[in-house]
N, C-alpha and C positions, 0 to 999 in steps of 0.2 A: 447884249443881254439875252436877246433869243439865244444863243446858241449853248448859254449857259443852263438856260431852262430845258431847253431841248436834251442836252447833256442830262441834265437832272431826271427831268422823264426818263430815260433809255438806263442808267444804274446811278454809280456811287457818285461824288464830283466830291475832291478836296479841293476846301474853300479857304481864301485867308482873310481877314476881316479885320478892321480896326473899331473896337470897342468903341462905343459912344459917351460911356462912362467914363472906363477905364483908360481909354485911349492907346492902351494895349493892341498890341497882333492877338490876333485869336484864330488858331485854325483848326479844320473839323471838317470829317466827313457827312456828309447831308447828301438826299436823295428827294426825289417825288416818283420814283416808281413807287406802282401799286398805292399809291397817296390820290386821294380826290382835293387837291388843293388847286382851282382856278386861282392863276398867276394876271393880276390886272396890270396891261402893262401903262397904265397911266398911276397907277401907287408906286413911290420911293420903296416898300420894303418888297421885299422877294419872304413867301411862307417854301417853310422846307422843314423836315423831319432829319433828324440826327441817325447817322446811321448805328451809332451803337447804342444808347439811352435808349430811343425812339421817341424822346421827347421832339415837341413842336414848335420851331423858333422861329423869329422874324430878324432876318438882316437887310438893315439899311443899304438901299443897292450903288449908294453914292461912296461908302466904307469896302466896297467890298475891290482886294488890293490885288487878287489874282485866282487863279480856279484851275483843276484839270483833274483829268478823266482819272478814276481810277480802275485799271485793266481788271 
């Protein structure tokens, strides 16, 4: 999970996720550059900002199925 976070800070990270609801894939670009979001690493969700919206989301870091950099 750090390196995921660290990923994050530095630019874009496509992220794949399974819905909690939906139980759907869900995947999306999300970022914490230039974001003030302290990441606790004893909370289940990871805060990340959507990189096209710029809406504010929380994924369950137990859902979450795969991640990588986007160049």
């Amino acid at each position: 999970m750090k390196e995921l976070i660290q990923a994050l800070s530095e630019g874009e990270v496509r992220i794949t996720f399974q819905s909690l609801l939906s139980r759907k894939q869900i995947q999306g670009v999300y970022t914490l550059k230039n974001t003030n979001f302290p990441q606790n690493p004893a909370s289940n969700k990871l805060i990340v900002r959507h990189a096209d919206s710029k809406m504010i989301e929380d994924i369950e870091k137990s859902t979450i199925i795969g991640w990588s950099r986007i160049p």
